[in-house]
C-alpha positions as CSV (number, residue, x, y, z in Angstrom):
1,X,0.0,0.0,0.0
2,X,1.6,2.8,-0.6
3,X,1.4,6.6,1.3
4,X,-0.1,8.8,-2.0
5,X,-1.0,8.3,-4.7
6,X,-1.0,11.1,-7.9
7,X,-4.8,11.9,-9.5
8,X,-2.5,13.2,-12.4
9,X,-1.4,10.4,-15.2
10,X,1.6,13.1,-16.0
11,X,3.9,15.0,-14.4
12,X,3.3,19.2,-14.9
13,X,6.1,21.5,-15.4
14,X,6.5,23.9,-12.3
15,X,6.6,27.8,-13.4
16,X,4.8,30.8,-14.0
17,X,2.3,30.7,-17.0
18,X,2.2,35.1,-16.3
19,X,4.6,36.8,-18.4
20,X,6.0,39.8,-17.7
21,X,4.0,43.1,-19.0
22,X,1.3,45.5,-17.6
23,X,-1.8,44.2,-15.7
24,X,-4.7,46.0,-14.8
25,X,-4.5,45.4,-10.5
26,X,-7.0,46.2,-7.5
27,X,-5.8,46.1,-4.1
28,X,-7.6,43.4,-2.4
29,X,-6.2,44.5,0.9
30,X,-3.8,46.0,2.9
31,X,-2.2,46.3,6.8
32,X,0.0,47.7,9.1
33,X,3.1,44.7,8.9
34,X,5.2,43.7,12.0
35,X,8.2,46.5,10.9
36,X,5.5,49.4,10.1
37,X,5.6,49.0,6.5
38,X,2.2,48.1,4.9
39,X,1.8,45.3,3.1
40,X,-0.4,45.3,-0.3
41,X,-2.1,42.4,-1.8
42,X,-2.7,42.8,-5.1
43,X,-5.2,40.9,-7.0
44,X,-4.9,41.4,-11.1
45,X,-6.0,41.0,-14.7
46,X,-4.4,40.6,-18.0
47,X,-5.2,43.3,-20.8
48,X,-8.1,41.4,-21.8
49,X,-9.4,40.9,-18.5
50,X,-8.0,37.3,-17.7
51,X,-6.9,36.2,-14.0
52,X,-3.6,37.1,-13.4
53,X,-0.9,36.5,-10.7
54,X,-2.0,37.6,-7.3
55,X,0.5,40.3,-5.8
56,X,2.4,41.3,-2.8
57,X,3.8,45.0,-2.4
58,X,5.1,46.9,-0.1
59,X,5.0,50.7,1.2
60,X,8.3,50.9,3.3
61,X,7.3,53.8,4.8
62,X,9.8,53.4,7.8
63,X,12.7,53.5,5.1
64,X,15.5,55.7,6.1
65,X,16.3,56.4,2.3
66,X,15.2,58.7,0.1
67,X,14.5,56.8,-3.0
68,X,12.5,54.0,-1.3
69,X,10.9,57.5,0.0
70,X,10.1,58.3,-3.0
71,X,8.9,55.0,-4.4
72,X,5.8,55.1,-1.7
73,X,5.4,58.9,-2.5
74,X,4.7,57.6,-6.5
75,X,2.6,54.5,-5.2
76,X,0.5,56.6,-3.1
77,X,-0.2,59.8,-5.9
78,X,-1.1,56.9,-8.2
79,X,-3.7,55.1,-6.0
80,X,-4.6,57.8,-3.8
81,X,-4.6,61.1,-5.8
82,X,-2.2,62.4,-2.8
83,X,1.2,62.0,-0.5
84,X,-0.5,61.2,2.5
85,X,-2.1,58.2,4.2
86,X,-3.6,58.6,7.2
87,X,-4.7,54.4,7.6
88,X,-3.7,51.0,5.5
89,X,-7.5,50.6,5.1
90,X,-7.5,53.6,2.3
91,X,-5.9,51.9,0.1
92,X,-8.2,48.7,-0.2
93,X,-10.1,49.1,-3.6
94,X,-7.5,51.6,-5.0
95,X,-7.0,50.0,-8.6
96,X,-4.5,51.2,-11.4
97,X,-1.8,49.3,-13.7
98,X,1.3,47.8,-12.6
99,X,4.5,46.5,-14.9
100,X,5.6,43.4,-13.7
101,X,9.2,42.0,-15.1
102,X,10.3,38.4,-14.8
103,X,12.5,38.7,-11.5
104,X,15.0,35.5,-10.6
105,X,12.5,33.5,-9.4
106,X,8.5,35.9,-9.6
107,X,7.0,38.3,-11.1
108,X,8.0,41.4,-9.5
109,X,6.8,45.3,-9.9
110,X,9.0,47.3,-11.7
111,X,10.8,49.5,-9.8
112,X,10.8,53.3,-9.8
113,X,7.2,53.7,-11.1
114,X,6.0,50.6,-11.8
115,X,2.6,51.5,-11.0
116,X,0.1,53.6,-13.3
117,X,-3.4,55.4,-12.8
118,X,-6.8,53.7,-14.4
119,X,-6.0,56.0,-17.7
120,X,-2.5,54.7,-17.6
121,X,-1.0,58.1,-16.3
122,X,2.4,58.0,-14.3
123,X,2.4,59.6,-10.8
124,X,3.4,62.5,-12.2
125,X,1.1,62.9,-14.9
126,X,3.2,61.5,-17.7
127,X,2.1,58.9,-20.4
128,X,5.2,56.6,-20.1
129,X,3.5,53.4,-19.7
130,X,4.8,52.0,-22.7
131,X,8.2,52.9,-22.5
132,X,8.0,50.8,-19.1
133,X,6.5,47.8,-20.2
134,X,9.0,47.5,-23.0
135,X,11.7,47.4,-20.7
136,X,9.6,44.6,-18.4
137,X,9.8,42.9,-21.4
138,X,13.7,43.3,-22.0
139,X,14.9,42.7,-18.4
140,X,17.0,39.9,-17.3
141,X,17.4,39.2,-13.8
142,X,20.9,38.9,-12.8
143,X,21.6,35.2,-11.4
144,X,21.1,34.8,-7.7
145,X,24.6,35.2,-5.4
146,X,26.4,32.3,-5.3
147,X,25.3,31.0,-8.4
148,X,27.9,31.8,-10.4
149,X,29.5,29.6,-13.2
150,X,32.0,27.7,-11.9
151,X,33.9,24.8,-13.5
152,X,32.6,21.3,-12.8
153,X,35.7,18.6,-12.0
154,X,34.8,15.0,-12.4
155,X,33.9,14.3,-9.0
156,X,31.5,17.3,-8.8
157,X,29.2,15.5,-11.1
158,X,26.5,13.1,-10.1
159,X,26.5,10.8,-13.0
């Protein structure tokens, strides 16, 4: 007898079926984490309105550097129409566009305004969307640290 059994008759290849591009999002919620930065989740939709990957962002509001600063100030302009949030709970229903680009092992936001209003504006105003998503499309995540090539000796190889 044995401890499990597959229902599948074949084995399916692991992986992301989501490609990298611009997805129409919605947050589906969002809280006050452990470390005072809010956590987003994201639920999206392809261009044409199919499921897509389901999201986690963050607002690092307790950053100590500018640009991550800066990142929540463009997040915040595009969801909220302002720089200023006064609870998490704002935020829940806020919808836009995000660029996602194939990261080493997710989908991840672009970063430095990755995120765009309903009529596909930037946070400041500007129709860049494009532009963005063409170089979601182009990125290559660098390997992972301690993943670099090294040569293989005889013994190093399993069979």
């Amino acid at each position: 007898m044995s401890i499990y059994k597959s229902k599948n008759t074949t084995v399916k290849d692991a992986g992301s079926s989501f490609e990298a591009g611009s997805y129409k999002f919605k947050v589906a919620s969002s809280e006050v984490h452990s470390g005072g930065n809010i956590m987003l989740k994201l639920k999206t939709w392809t261009e044409d309105g199919k499921e897509g990957p389901n999201i986690i962002e963050w607002l690092n509001i307790t950053s100590d550097k500018q640009g991550a600063l800066d990142e929540v100030d463009r997040r915040l302009q595009v969801m909220l129409g302002k720089l200023e949030l006064n609870e998490a709970s704002e935020l829940v229903g806020k919808a836009g566009f995000i660029i996602l680009r194939k990261g080493q092992k997710y989908l991840e936001a672009m970063p430095f305004g990755g995120f765009y209003t309903t009529d596909r504006k930037s946070a400041a105003g500007n129709e860049s969307m494009s532009e963005r998503v063409a170089e979601a499309l182009d990125y290559v995540a660098p390997a992972p640290a301690g993943q670099a090539a090294s040569p293989e000796s005889e013994s190093d190889m399993p069979f």
